[in-house]
C-alpha positions in Angstrom: -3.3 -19.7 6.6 -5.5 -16.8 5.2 -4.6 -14.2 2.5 -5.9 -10.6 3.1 -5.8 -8.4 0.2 -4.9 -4.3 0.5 -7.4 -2.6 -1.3 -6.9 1.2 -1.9 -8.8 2.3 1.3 -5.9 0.5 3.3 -3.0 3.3 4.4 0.0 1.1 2.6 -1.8 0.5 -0.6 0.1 2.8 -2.6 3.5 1.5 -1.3 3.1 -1.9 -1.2 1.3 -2.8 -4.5 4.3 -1.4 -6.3 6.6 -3.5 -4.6 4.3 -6.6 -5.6 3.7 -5.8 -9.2 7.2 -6.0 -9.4 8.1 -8.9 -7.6 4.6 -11.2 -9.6 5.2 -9.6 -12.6 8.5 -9.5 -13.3 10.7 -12.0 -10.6 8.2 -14.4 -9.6 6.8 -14.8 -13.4 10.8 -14.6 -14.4 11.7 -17.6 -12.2 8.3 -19.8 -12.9 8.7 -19.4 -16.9 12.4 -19.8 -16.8 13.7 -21.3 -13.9 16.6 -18.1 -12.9 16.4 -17.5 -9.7 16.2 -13.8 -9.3 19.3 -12.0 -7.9 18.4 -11.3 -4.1 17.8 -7.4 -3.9 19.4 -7.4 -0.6 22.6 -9.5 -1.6 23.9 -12.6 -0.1 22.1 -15.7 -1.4 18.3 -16.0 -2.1 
């Protein structure tokens, strides 16, 4: 497996890196300090 990073050049930058600030910084870091799962922002069970 191998990670490519967007940088700004790529056409989805501004979209994406949003969506991932929000999910590192705020569920991810929210469910690795605390242990909560998140709620699953498209219902049904995570």
């Amino acid at each position: 497996m191998s990670a490519r990073r967007a940088s700004p050049a790529c056409e989805c930058y501004e979209a994406c890196s949003g969506g991932w600030d929000v999910f590192v910084n705020g569920n991810l870091r929210r469910w690795i300090t605390t242990g909560e799962v998140p709620p699953n922002p498209f219902g049904g069970r995570a």
